[in-house]
C-alpha positions, 0 to 999 in steps of 0.5 A, spaced: 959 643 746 958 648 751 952 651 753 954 657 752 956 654 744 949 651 744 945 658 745 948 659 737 945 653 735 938 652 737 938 645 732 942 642 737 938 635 739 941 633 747 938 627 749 937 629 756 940 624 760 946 628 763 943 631 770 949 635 771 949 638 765 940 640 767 943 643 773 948 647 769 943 650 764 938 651 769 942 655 773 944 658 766 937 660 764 936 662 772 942 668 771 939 669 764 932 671 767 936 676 773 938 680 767 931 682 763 928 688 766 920 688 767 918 690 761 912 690 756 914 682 755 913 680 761 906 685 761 903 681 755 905 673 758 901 676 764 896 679 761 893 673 757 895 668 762 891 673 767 885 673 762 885 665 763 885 665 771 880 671 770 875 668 766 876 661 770 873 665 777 868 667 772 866 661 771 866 658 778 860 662 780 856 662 775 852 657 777 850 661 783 847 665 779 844 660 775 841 655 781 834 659 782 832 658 774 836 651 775 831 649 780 824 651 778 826 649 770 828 642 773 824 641 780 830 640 784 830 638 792 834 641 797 839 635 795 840 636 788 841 644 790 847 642 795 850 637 789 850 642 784 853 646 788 859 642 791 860 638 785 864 643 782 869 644 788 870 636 789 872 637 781 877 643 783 880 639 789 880 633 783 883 638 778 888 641 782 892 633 785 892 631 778 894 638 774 901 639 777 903 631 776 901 632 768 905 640 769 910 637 772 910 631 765 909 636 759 909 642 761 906 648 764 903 651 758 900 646 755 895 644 761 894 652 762 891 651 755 888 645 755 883 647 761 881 653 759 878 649 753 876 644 756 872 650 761 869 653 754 867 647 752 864 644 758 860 651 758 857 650 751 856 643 753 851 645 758 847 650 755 845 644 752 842 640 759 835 639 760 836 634 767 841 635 773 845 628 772 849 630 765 849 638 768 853 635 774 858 631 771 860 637 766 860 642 772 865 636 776 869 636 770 869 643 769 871 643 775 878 640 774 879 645 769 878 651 774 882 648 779 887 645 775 889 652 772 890 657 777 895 653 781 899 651 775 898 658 772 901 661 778 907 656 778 908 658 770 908 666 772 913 665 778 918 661 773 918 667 768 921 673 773 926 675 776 927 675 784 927 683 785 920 684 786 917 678 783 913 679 789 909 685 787 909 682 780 906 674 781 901 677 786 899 684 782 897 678 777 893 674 782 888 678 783 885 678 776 882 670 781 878 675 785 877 680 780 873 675 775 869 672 781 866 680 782 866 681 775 861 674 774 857 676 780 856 683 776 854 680 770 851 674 772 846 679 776 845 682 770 844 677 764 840 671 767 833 675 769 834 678 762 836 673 758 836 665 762 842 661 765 842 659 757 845 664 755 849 665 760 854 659 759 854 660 752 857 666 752 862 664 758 864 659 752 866 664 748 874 665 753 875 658 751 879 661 745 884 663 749 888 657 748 890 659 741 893 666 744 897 662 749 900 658 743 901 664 739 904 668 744 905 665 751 912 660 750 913 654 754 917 656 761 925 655 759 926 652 766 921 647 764 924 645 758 932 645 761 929 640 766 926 635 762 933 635 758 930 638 752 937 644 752 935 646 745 929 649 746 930 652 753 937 656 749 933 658 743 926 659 748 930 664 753 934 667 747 928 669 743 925 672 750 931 676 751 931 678 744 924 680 745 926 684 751 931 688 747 926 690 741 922 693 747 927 697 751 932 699 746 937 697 749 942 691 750 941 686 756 947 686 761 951 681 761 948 676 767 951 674 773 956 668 773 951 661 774 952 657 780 950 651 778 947 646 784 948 639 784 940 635 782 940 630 786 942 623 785 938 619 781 933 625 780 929 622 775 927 617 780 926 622 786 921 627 783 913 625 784 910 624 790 915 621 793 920 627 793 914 632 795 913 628 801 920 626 803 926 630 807 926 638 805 921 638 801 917 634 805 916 639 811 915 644 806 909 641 803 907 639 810 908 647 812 904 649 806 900 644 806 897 647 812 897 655 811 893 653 805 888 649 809 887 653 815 887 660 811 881 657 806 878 654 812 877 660 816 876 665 810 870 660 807 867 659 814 866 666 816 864 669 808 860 663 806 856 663 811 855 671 813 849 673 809 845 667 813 848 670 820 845 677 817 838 675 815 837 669 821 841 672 827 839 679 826 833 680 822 836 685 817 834 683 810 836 680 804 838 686 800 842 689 806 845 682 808 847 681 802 851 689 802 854 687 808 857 681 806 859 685 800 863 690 803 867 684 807 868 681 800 871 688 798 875 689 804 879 682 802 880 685 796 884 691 799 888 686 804 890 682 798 893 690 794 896 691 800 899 684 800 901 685 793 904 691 794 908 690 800 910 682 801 918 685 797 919 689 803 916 685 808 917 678 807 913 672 805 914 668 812 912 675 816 906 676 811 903 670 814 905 669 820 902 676 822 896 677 817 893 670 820 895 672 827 891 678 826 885 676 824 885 670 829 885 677 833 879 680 830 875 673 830 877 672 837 875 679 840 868 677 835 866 671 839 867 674 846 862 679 844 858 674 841 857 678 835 852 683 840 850 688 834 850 687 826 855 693 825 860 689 830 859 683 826 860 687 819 867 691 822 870 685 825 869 681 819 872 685 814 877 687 818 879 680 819 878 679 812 883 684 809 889 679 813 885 673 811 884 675 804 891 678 804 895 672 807 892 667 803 893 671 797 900 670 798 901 663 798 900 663 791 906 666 790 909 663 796 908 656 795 911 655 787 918 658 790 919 653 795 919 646 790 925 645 785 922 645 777 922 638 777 916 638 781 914 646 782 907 645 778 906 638 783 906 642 789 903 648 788 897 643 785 897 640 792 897 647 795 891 647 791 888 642 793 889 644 800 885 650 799 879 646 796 879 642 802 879 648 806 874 652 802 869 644 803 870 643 810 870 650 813 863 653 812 861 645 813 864 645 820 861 652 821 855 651 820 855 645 824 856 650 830 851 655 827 845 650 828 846 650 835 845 657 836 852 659 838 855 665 834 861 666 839 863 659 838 864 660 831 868 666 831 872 663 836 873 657 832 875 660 826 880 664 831 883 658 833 885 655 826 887 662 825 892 661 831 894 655 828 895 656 821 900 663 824 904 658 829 905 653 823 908 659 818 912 662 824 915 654 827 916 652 819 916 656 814 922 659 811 924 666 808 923 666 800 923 673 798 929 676 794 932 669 793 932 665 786 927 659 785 934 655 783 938 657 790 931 656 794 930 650 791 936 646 787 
């Protein structure tokens, strides 16, 4: 039976064993997708795979939020504070290896729905806490919630758009990240003095629910399906969305453009996993990714986690004004990460990065030869150092998924993810390492130099994605 035939018999079992025929059907689909024009459909999935990622930065910083009143409740030292709030990285850098293994197994939705729930339950578990020991063994597994999702959320919207601006589209949806960590702040503020961390958590429990929409609403990924041989339901899958599409355009879909199927590899079933990741073509991608990732996050971290400090001790401003200050740097990221969103189609991804990082290691470098002489060069400097930093790093959710074939996209963008946690743990660490000896200058001039290696890398290694389909970037 030919694929074209299966498409009208969506009941057909296939037992998934032929590769060619894998590769045949998923170039198929691939075409299929080029077809659908962005519309309300692909919308709606973004809407409530977005709602998911949002509340999961939500509940990332809320334990910010809740340390004050944790510590006074629960008489904590400096030790139990630091372990309450690094807990829950070591849990996302955990999440983020061992979430795309399991995406890559069973499927993209059902690990983006798994983590959310398991996030809404691990807020409600903990408002019933009354010691630090079982808090922080349920903020490292919600850890693994938050850091298993994002990546494998960004891996499910890359593979259900199309090339032409897909760009826009992916990072335009990667934004809700930074928008719900802005929105937890502003509620956290308001809520815990009002109400207590209590509260807080449980009503953060509330977003769990969402994994009910996404069963309702949100289909497995047909590419996934096709891959792991299950040719049934990826036919009736792309069928169902394209007669979806139709309903809402009114108009009937083109006729998609002639598949050109790219032999899997041999022996395909036994050269996914790890050992392909980190093997020949895909071995230096995730190598190159690997370090963008790192290197972005290390100096993104280490200037904005440990500005506030640098503003109230350096400089003696206050606390309220210090904290202001780095407001508006965090802000000026989020306008960096708009102008990527808006722009990466045109300017590519590979250039994206190798020009926003060279930029902001040229905005630190400038900063640590000045030594930092005033606050307000500080606050102009490192916001404009975090417009290309935010903006680089946001690219490379949409970057990272486009480089792995299907059968282990989730797998690299997790190690992708992982890469960042390692980042985000080890920047402000090493910063603040070169802070305690007084020497400003040395920590701008530092974060310039893994800047520097992070644009030289993308400019050595990195290859150009834009405006290519995920099966003719990786077969």
């Amino acid at each position: 039976m030919t694929i074209d035939a299966a498409r009208d018999t969506p009941g057909r079992q296939d037992d998934g064993d032929n590769d060619d025929d894998s590769a045949a059907l998923a170039a198929t689909i691939g075409a299929r997708f080029e077809r659908l024009p962005l519309c309300r459909w692909q919308v709606m999935v973004r809407l409530v795979v977005g709602a998911v990622t949002f509340f999961e930065a939500f509940d990332q910083l809320l334990i910010a939020y809740a340390l004050p009143e944790l510590r006074d409740e629960w008489h904590l030292g400096t030790t139990q504070v630091t372990a309450l709030m690094t807990v829950g990285s070591v849990g996302m850098l955990v999440g983020a290896l061992v979430s795309g293994r399991l995406a890559d197994r069973i499927g993209r939705v059902k690990v983006i729905a798994g983590c959310i729930a398991l996030s809404g339950v691990c807020n409600l578990a903990l408002t019933l806490c009354t010691s630090p020991e079982p808090f922080m063994a349920l903020r490292f597994v919600q850890g693994m919630a938050i850091g298993g999702e994002v990546p494998i959320a960004a891996t499910f919207i890359a593979e259900i758009t199309r090339a032409h601006q897909r760009g826009r589209f992916v990072l335009l949806y990667e934004l809700v990240f930074p928008a719900g960590l802005t929105a937890g702040a502003l509620l956290a503020a308001w809520l815990v003095p009002l109400l207590g961390w209590r509260w807080m958590f449980g009503l953060a429990a509330v977003p769990g629910l969402l994994c009910f929409a996404l069963a309702r609403w949100v289909p497995e990924s047909p590419r996934w399906l096709a891959d792991h041989g299950r040719h049934a339901e990826a036919l009736a899958t792309m069928a169902s969305i394209e007669r979806k599409v139709e309903r809402i355009t009114g108009a009937p879909l083109p006729e998609p453009a002639p598949a050109r199927p790219t032999p899997a590899p041999s022996g395909k079933s036994g050269s996914g996993g790890l050992r392909e990741l980190l093997t020949g073509r895909y071995g230096r991608r995730t190598l190159v990714v690997g370090s963008l990732w790192f290197t972005g996050y290390f100096a993104n971290y280490g200037i904005t986690s440990w500005l506030p400090t640098i503003y109230k001790d350096h400089f003696d401003l206050g606390l309220s004004t210090a904290l202001l200050y780095s407001t508006v740097t965090s802000c000026a990221g989020l306008a960096g990460c708009l102008l990527v969103a808006l722009t990466v189609d045109r300017v590519g991804r590979r250039n994206t990065v190798i020009w926003c990082m060279a930029a902001a290691a040229l905005c630190l470098l400038v900063l640590g030869l000045t030594a930092g002489d005033s606050a307000g060069g500080v606050l102009a400097w490192t916001s404009l150092a975090a417009v290309f930093l935010f903006g680089s790093n946001i690219c490379l959710y949409l970057y990272t998924p486009e480089l792995f074939p299907t059968r282990i996209r989730a797998l690299g963008s997790s190690v992708g993810g992982a890469m960042n946690r390692l980042g985000v743990i080890l920047g402000p660490i090493v910063v603040g390492a070169i802070y305690a000896g007084g020497a400003i200058g040395t920590v701008f001039v530092t974060l310039a130099v893994v800047a520097v290696a992070g644009s030289l890398s993308a400019a050595a290694w990195a290859e150009e994605t834009s405006g290519r389909t995920l099966e003719d970037m990786a077969p």
